[in-house]
C-alpha positions in Angstrom: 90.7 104.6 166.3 94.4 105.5 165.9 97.2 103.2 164.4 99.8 102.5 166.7 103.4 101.6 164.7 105.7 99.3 166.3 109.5 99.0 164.6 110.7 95.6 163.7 112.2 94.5 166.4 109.5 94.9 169.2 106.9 93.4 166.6 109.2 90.0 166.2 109.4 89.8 170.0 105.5 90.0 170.2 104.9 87.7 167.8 107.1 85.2 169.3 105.2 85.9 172.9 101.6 85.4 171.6 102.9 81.8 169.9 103.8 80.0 172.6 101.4 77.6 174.8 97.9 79.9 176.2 99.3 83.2 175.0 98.0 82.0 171.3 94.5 81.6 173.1 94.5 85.0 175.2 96.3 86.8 172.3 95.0 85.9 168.8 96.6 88.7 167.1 99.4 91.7 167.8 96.4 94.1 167.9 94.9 92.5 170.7 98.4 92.2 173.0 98.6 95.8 172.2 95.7 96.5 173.5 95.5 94.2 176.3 99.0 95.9 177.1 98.1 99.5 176.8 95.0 99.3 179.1 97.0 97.5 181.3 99.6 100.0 181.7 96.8 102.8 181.8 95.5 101.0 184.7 99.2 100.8 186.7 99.3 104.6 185.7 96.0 105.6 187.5 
């Protein structure tokens, strides 16, 4: 699997997505919002 490194500033704005109301359900952690986010995009792409 490779690491994916995310500066500062992005990381804080995640952080603060995934804590509010559902997102906290459907996003436990930053690795799974990147995830989710990367396949997602990978989808539009196709």
């Amino acid at each position: 699997m490779a690491e994916v490194k995310i500066d500062e500033q992005l990381l804080e704005k995640i952080k603060k997505l995934i804590q509010k109301g559902e997102n906290k359900f459907e996003f436990p952690s930053v690795k799974s919002f990147v995830d989710k986010a990367v396949l997602k995009m990978l989808k539009s792409l196709e």
